[in-house]
Structures are given as structure tokens and as C-alpha cells.
N, CA, C, O and CB atoms as a CASP TS submission, in Angstrom:
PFRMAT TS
TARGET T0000
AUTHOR 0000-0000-0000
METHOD Language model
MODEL 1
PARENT N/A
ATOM      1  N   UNK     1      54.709  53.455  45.971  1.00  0.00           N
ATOM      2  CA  UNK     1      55.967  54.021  45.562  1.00  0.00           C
ATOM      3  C   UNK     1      55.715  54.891  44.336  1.00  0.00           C
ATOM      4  O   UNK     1      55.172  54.440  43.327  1.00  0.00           O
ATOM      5  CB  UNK     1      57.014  52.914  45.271  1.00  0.00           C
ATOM      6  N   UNK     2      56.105  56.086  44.447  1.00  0.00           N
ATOM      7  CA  UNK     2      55.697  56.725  42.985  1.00  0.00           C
ATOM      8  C   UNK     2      57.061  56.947  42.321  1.00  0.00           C
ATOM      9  O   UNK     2      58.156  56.540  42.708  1.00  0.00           O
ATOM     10  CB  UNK     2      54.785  58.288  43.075  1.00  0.00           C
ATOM     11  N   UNK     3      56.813  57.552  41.429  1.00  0.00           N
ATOM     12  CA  UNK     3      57.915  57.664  40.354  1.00  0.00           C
ATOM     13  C   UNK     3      58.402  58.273  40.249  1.00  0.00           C
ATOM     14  O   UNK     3      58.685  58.477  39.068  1.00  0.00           O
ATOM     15  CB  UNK     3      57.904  57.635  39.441  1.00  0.00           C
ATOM     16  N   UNK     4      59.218  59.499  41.584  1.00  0.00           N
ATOM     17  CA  UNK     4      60.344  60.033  42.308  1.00  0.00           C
ATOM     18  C   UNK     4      61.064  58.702  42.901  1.00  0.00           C
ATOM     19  O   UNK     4      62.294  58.677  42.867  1.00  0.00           O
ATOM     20  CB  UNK     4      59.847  61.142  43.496  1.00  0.00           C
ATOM     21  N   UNK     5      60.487  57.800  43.342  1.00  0.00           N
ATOM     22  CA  UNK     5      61.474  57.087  44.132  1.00  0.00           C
ATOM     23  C   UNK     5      62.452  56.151  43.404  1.00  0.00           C
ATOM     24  O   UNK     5      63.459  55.665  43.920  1.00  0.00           O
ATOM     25  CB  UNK     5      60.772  56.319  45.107  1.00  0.00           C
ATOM     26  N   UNK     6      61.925  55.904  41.810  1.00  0.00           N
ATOM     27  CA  UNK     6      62.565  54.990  41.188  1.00  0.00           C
ATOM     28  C   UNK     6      63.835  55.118  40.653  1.00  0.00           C
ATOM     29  O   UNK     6      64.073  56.322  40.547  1.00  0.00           O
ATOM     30  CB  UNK     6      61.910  54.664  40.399  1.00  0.00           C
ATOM     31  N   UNK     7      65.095  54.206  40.127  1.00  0.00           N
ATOM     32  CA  UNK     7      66.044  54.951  40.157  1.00  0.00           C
ATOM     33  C   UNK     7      66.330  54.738  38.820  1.00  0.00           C
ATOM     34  O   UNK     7      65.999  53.666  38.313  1.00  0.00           O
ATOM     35  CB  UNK     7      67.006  54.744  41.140  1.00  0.00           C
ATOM     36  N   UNK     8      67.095  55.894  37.932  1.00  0.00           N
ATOM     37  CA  UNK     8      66.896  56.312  36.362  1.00  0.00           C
ATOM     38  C   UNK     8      68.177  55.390  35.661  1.00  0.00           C
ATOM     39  O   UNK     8      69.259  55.778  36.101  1.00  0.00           O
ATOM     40  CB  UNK     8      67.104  58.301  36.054  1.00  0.00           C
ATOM     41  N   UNK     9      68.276  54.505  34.888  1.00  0.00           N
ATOM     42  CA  UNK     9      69.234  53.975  34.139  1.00  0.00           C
ATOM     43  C   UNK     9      69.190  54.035  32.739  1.00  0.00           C
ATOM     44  O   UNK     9      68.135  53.717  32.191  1.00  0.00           O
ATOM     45  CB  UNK     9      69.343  52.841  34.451  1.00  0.00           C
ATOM     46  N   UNK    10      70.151  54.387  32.063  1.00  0.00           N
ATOM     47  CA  UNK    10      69.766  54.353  30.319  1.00  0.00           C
ATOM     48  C   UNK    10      69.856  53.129  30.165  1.00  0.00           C
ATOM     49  O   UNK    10      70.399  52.353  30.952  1.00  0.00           O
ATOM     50  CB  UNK    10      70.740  55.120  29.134  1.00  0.00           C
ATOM     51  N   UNK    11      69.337  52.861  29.152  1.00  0.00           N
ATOM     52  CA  UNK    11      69.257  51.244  28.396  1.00  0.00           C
ATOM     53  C   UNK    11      68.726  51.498  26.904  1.00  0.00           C
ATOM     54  O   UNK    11      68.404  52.583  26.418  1.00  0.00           O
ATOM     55  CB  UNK    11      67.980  50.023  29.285  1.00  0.00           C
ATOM     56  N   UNK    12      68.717  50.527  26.436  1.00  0.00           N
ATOM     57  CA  UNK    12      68.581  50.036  24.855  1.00  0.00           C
ATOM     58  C   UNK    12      68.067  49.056  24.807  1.00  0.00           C
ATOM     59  O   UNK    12      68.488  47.952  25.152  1.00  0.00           O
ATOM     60  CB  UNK    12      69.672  49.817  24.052  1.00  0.00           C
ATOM     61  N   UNK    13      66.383  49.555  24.057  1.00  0.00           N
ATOM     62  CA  UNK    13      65.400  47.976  23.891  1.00  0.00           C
ATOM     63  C   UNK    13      66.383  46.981  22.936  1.00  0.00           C
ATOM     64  O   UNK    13      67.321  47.451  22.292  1.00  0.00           O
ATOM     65  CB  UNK    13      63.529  48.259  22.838  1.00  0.00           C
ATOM     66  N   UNK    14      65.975  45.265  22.931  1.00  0.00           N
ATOM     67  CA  UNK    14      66.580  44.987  22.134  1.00  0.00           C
ATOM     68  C   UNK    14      65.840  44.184  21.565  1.00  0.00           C
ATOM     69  O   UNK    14      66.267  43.445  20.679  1.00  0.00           O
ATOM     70  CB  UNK    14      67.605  44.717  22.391  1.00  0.00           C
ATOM     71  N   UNK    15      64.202  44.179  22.093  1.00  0.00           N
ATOM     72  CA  UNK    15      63.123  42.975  21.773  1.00  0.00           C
ATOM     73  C   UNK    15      61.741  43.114  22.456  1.00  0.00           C
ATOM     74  O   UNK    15      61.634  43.182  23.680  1.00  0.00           O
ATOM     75  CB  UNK    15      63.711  41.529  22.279  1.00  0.00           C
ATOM     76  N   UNK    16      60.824  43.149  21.717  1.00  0.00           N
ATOM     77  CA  UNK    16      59.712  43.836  22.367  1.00  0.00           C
ATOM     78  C   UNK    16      59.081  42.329  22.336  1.00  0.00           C
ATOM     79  O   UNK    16      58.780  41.649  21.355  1.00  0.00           O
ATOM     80  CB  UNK    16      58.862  45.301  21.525  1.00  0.00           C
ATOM     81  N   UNK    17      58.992  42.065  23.560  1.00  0.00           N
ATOM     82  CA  UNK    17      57.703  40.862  24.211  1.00  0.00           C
ATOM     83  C   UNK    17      56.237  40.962  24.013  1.00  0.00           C
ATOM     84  O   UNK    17      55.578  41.863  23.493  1.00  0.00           O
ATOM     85  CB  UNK    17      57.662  40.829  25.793  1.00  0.00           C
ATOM     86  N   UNK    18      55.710  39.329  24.781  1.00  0.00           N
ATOM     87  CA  UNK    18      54.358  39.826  24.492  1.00  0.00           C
ATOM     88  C   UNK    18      53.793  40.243  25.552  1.00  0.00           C
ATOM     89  O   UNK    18      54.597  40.292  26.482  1.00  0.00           O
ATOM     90  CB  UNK    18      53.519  38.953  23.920  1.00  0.00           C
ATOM     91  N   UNK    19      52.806  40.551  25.812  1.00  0.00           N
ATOM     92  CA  UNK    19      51.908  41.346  26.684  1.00  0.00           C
ATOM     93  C   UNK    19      52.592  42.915  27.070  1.00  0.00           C
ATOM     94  O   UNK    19      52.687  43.148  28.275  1.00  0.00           O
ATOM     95  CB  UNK    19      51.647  40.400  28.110  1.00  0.00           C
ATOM     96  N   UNK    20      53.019  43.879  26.207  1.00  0.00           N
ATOM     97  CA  UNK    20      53.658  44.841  26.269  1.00  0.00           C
ATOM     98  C   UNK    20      54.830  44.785  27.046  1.00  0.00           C
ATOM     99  O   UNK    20      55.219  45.917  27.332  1.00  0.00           O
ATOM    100  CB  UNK    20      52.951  45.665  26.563  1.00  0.00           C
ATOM    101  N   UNK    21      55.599  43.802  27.531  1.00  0.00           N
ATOM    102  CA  UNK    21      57.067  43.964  28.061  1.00  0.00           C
ATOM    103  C   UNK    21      58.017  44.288  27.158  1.00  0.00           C
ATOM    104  O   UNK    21      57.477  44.209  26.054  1.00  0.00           O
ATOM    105  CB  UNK    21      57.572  42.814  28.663  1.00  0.00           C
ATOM    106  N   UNK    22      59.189  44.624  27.036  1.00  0.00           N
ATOM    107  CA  UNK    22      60.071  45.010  26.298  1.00  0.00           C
ATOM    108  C   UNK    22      61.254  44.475  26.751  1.00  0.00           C
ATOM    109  O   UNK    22      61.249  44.906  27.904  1.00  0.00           O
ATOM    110  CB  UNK    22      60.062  46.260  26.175  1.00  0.00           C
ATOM    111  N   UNK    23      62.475  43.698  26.616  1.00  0.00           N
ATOM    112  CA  UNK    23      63.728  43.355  26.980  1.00  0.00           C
ATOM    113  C   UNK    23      64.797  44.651  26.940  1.00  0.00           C
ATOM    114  O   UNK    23      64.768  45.524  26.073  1.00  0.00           O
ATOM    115  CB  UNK    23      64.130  42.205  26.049  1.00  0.00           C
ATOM    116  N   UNK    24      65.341  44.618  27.581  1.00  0.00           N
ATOM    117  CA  UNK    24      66.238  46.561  27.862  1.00  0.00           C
ATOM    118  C   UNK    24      67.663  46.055  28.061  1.00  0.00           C
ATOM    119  O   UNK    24      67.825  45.395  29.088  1.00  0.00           O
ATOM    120  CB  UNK    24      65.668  47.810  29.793  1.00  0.00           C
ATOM    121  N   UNK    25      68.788  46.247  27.231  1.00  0.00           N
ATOM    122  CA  UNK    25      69.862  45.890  27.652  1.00  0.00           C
ATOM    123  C   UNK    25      70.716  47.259  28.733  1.00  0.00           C
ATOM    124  O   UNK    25      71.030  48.143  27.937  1.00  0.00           O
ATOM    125  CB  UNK    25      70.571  45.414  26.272  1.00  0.00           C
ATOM    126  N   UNK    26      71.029  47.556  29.771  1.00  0.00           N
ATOM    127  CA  UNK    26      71.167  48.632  30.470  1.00  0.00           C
ATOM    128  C   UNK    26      72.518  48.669  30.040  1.00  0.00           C
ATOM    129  O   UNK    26      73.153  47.790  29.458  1.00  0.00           O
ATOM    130  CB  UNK    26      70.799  48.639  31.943  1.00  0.00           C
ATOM    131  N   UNK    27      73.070  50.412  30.599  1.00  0.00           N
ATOM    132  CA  UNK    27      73.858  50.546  29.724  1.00  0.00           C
ATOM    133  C   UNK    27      75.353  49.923  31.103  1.00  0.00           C
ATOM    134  O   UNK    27      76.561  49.954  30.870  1.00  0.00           O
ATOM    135  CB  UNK    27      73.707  52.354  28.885  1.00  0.00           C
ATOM    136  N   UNK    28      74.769  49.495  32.254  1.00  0.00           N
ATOM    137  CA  UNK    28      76.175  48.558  33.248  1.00  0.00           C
ATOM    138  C   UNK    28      76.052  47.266  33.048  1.00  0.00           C
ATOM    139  O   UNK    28      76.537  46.460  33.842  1.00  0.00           O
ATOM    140  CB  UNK    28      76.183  48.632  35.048  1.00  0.00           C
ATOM    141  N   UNK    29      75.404  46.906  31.991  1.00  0.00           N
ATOM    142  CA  UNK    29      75.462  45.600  30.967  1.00  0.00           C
ATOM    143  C   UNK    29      74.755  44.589  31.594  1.00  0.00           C
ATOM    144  O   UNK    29      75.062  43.412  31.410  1.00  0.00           O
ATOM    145  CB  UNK    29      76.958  45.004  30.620  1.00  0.00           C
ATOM    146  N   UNK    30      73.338  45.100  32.711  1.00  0.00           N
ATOM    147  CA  UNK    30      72.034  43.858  33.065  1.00  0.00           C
ATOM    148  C   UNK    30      71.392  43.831  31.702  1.00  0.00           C
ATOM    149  O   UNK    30      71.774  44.582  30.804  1.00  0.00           O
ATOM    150  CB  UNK    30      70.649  44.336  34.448  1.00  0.00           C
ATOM    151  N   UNK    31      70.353  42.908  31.542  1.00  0.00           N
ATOM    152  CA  UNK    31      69.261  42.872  30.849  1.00  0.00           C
ATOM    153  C   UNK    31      68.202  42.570  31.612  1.00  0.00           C
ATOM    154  O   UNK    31      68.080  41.533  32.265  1.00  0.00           O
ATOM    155  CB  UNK    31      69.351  42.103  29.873  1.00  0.00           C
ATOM    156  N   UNK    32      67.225  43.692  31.526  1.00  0.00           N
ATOM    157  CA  UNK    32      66.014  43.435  32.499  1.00  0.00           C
ATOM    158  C   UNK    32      64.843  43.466  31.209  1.00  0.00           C
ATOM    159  O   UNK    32      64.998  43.541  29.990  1.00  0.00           O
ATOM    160  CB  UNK    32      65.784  44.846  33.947  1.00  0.00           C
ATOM    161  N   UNK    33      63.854  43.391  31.896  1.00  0.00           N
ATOM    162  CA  UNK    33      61.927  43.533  31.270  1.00  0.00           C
ATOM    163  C   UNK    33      61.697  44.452  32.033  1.00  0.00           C
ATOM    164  O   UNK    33      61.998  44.567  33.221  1.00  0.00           O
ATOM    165  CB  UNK    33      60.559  42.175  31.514  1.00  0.00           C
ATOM    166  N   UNK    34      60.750  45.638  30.862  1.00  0.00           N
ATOM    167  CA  UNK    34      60.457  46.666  31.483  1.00  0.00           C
ATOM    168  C   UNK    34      58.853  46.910  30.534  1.00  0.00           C
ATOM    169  O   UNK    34      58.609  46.282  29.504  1.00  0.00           O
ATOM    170  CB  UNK    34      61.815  47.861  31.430  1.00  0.00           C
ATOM    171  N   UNK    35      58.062  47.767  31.048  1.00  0.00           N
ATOM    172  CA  UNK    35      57.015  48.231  30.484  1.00  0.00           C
ATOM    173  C   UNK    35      56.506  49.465  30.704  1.00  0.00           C
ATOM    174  O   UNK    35      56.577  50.097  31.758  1.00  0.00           O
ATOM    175  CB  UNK    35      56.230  47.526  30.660  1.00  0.00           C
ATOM    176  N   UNK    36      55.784  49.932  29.286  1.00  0.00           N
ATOM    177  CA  UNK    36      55.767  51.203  29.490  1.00  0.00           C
ATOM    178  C   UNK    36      54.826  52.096  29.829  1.00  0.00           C
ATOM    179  O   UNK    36      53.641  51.993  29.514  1.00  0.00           O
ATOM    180  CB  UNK    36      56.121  51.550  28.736  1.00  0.00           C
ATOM    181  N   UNK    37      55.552  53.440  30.796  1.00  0.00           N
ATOM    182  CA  UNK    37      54.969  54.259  31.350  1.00  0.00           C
ATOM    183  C   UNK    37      53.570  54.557  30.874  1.00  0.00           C
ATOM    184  O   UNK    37      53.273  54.428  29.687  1.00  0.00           O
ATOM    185  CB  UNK    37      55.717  55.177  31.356  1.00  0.00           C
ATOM    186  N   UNK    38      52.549  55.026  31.954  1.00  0.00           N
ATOM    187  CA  UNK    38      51.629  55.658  31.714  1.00  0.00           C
ATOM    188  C   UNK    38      51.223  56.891  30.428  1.00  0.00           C
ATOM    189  O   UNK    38      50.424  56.942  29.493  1.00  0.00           O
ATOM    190  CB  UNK    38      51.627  55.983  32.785  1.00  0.00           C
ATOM    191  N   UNK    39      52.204  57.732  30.969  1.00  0.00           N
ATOM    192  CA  UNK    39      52.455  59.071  29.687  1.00  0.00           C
ATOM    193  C   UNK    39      52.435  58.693  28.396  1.00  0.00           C
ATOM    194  O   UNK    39      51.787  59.259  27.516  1.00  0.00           O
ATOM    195  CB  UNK    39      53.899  59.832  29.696  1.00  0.00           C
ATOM    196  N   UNK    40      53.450  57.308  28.193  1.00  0.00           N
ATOM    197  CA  UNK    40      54.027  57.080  26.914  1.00  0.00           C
ATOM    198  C   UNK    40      52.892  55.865  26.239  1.00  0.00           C
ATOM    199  O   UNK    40      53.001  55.463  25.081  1.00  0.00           O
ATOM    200  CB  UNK    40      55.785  56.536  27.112  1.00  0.00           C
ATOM    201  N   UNK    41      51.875  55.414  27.139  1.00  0.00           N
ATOM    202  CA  UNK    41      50.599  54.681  26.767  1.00  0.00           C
ATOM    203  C   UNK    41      49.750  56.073  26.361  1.00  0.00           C
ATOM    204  O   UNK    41      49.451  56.136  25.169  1.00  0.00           O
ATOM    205  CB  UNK    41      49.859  53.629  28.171  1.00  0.00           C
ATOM    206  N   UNK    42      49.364  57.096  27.132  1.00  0.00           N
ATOM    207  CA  UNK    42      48.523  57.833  26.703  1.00  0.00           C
ATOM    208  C   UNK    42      48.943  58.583  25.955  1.00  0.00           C
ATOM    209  O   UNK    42      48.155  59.471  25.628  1.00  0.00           O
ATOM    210  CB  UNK    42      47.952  58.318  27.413  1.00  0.00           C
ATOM    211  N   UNK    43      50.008  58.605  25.475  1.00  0.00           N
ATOM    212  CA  UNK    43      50.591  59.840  24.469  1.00  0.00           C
ATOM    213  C   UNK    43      50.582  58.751  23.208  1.00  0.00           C
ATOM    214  O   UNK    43      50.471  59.320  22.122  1.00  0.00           O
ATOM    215  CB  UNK    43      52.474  60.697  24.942  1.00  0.00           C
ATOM    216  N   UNK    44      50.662  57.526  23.143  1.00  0.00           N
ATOM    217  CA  UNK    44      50.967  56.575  22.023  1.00  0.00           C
ATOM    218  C   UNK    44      52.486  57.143  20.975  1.00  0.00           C
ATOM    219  O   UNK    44      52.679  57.627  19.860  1.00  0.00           O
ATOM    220  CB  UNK    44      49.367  56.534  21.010  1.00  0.00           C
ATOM    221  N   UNK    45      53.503  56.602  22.471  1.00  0.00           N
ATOM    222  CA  UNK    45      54.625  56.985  21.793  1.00  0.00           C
ATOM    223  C   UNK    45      54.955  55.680  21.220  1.00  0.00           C
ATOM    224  O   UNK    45      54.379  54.701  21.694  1.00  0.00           O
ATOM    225  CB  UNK    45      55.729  57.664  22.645  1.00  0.00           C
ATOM    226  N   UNK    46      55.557  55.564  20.541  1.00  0.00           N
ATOM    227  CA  UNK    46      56.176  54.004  20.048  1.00  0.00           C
ATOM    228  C   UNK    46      57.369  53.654  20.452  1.00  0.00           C
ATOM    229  O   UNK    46      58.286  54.474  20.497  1.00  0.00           O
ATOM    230  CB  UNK    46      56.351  53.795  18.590  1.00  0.00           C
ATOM    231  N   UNK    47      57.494  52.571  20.749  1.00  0.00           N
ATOM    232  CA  UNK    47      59.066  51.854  20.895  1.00  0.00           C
ATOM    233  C   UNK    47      59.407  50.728  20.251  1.00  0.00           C
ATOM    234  O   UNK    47      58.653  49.755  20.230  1.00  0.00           O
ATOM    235  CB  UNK    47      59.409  51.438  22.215  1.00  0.00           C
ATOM    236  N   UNK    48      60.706  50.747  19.596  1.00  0.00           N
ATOM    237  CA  UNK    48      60.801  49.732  18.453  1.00  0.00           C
ATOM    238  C   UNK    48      62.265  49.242  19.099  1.00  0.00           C
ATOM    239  O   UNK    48      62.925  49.960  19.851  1.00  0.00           O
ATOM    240  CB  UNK    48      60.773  50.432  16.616  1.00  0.00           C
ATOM    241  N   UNK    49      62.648  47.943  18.694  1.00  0.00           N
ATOM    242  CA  UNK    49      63.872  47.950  19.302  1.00  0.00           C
ATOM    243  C   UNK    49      65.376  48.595  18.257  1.00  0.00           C
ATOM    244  O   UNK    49      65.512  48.742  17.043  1.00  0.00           O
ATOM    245  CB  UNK    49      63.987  46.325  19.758  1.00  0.00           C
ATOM    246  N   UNK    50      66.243  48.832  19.358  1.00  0.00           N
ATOM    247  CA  UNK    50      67.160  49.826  19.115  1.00  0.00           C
ATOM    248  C   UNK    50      66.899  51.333  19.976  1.00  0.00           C
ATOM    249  O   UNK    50      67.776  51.695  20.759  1.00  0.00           O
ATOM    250  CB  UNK    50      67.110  49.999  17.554  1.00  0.00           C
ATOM    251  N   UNK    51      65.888  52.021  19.823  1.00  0.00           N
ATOM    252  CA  UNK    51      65.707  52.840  20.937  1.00  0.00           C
ATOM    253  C   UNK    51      66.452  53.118  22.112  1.00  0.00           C
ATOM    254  O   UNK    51      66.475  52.282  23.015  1.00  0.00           O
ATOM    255  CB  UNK    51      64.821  52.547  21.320  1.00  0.00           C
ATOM    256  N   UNK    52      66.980  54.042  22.195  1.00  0.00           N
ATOM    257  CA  UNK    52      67.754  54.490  23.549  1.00  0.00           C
ATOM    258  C   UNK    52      66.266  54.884  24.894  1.00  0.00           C
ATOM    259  O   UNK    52      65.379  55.705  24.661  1.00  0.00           O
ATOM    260  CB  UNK    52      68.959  56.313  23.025  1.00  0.00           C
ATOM    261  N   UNK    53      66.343  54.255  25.896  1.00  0.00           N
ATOM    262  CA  UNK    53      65.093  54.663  26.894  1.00  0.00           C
ATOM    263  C   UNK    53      65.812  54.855  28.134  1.00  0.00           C
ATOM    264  O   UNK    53      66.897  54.282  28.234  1.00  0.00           O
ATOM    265  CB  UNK    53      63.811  53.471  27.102  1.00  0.00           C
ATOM    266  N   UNK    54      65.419  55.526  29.047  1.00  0.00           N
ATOM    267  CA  UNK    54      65.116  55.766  30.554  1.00  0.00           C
ATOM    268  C   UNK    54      64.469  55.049  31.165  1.00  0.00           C
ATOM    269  O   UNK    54      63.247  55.173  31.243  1.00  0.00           O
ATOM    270  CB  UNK    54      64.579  56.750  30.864  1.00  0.00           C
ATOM    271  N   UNK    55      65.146  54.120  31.748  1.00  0.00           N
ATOM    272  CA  UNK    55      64.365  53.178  32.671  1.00  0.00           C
ATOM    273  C   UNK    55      64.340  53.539  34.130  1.00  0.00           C
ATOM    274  O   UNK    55      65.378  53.704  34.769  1.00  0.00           O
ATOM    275  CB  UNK    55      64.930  51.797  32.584  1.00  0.00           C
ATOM    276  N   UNK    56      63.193  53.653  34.622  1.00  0.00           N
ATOM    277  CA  UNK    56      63.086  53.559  35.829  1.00  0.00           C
ATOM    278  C   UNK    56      62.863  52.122  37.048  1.00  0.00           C
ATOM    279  O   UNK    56      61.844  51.471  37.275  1.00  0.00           O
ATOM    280  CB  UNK    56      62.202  54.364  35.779  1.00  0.00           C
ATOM    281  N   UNK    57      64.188  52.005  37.624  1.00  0.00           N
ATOM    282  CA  UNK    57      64.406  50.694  38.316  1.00  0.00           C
ATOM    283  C   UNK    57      63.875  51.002  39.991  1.00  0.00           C
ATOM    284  O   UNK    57      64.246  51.933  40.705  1.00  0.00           O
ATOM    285  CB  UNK    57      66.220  50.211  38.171  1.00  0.00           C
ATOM    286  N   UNK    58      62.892  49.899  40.338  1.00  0.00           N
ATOM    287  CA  UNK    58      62.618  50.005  41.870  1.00  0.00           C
ATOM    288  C   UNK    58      63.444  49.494  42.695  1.00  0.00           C
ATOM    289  O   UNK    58      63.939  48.453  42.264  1.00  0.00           O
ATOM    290  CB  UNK    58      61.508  49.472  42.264  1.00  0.00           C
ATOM    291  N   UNK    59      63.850  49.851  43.868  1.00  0.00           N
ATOM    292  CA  UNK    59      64.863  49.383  44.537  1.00  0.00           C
ATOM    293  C   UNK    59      64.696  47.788  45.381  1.00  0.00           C
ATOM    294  O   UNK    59      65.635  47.255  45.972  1.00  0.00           O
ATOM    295  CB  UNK    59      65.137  50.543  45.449  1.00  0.00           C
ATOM    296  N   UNK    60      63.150  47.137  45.265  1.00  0.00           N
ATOM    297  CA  UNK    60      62.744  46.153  45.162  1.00  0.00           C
ATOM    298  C   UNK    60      63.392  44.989  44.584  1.00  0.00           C
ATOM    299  O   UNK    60      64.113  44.117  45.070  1.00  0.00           O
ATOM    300  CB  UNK    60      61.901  46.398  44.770  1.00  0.00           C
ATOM    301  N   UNK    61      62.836  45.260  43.136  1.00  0.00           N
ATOM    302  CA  UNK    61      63.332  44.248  42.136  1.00  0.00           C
ATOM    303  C   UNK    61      63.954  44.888  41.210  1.00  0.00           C
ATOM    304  O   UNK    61      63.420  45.919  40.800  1.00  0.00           O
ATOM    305  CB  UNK    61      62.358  43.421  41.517  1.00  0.00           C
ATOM    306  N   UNK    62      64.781  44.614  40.836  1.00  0.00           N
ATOM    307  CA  UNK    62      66.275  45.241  39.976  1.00  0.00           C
ATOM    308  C   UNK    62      66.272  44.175  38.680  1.00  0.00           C
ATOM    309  O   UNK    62      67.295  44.120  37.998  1.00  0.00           O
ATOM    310  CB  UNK    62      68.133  45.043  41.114  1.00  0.00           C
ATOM    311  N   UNK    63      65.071  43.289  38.323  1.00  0.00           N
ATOM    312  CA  UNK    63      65.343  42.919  37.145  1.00  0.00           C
ATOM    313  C   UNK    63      63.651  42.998  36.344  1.00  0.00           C
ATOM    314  O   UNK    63      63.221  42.292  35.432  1.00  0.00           O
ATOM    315  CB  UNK    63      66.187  41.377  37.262  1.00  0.00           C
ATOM    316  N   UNK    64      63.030  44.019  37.018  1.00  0.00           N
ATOM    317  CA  UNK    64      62.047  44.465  36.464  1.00  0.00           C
ATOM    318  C   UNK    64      62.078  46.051  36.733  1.00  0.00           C
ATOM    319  O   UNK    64      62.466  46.680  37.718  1.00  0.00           O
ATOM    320  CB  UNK    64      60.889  43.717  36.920  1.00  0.00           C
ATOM    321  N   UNK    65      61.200  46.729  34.763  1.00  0.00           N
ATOM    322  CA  UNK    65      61.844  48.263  35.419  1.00  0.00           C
ATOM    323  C   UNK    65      60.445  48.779  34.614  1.00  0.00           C
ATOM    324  O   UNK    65      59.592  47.914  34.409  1.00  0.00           O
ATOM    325  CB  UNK    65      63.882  49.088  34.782  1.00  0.00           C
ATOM    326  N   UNK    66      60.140  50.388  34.077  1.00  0.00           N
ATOM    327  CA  UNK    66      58.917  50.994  33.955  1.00  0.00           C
ATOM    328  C   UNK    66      59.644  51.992  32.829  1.00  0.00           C
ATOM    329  O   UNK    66      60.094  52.965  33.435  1.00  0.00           O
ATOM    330  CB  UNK    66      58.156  51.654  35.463  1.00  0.00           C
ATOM    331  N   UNK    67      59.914  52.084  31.388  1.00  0.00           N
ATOM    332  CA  UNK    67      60.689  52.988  30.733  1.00  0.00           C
ATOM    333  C   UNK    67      59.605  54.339  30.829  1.00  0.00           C
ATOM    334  O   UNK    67      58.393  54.480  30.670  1.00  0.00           O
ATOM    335  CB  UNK    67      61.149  52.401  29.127  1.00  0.00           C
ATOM    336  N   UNK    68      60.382  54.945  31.067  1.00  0.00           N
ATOM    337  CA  UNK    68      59.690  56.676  31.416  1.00  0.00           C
ATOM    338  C   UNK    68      60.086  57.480  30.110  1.00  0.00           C
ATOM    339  O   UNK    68      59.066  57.883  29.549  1.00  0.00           O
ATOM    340  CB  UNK    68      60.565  57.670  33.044  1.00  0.00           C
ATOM    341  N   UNK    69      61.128  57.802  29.519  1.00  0.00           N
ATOM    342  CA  UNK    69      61.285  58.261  28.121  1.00  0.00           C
ATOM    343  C   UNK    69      61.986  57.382  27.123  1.00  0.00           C
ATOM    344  O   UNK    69      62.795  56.460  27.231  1.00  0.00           O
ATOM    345  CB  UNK    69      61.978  59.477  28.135  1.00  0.00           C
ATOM    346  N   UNK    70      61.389  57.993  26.098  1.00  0.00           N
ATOM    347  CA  UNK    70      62.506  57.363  24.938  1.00  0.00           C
ATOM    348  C   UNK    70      63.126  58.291  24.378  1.00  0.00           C
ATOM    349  O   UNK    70      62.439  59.312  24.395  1.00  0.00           O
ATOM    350  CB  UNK    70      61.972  56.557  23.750  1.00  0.00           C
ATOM    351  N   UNK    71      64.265  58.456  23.803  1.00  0.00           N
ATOM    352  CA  UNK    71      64.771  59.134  23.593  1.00  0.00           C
ATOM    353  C   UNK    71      64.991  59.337  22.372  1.00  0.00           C
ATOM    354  O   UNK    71      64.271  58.547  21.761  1.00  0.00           O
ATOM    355  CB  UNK    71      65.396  59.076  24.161  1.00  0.00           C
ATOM    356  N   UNK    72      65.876  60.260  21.306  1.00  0.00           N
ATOM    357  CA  UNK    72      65.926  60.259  20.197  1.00  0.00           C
ATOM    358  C   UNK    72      67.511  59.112  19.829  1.00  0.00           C
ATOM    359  O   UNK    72      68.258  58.588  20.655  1.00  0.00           O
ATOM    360  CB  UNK    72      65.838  61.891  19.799  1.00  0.00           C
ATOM    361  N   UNK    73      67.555  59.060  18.628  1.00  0.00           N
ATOM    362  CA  UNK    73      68.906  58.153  18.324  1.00  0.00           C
ATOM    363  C   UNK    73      69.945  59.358  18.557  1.00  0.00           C
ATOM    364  O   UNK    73      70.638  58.974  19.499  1.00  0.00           O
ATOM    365  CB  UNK    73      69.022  57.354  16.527  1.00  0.00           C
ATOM    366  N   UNK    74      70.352  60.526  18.189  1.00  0.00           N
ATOM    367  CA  UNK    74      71.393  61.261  18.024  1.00  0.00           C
ATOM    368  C   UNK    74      72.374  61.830  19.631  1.00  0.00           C
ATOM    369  O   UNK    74      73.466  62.100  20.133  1.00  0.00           O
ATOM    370  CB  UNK    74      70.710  62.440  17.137  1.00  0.00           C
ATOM    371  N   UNK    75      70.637  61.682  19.839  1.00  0.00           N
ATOM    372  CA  UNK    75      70.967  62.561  21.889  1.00  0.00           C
ATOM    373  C   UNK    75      71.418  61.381  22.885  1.00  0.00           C
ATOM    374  O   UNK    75      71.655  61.629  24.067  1.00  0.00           O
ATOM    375  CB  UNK    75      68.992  63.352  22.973  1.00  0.00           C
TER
END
């Protein structure tokens, strides 16, 4: 499955786990675990909680997801 097929939800970290998972409160009020994208490992973006992100959800499992951007606080 690549990462056209996944489907895009905003969310808000609210707790970064261990082994790089992150807790994501979405913004239709789930809380899933998500971890992050490839890009945002090789780019060494950071995510702290509070962060607004783009989660990408598989139509699989809906309480595990893959954050693809983070976003700024203002946008």
C-alpha cells in the first residue's frame, strides 16, 4: 500500500511514546498511535507535543496511523 492510498486526517500530538510512536488526538475526536514518516526521519524534523500533524490513516487499521507533515502552529 503506498502513501496515495492512505487517508489524510489533522490531529494534534499530545505525547510522544517510546520506541518513536507518538499519541495523536484527531481532530473527529479518536486518539490513535502514529509514527513518523520516512521524509520527516530523513529530514530530522522534530515533533514535540502540541504540534498540529497530518496523519495518514490506512483503511486497515484506523487506530494506527504514519504522520506525513507537521505543520506550523499559526496555519
Amino acid at each position: 500500500m503506498g502513501r496515495d492510498d492512505l487517508a489524510r486526517v489533522d490531529g494534534v500530538v499530545t505525547a510522544v511514546l517510546g520506541g518513536g510512536n507518538y499519541s495523536i488526538d484527531l481532530s473527529n475526536g479518536h486518539q490513535i498511535t502514529a509514527r513518523l514518516s520516512g521524509r520527516l526521519r530523513k529530514f530530522h524534523i522534530k515533533v514535540i507535543p502540541g504540534d498540529p500533524v497530518t496523519v495518514g490513516l490506512s483503511p486497515y487499521d484506523l487506530t494506527h496511523g504514519l504522520i506525513m507533515t507537521r505543520r506550523r502552529l499559526g496555519q
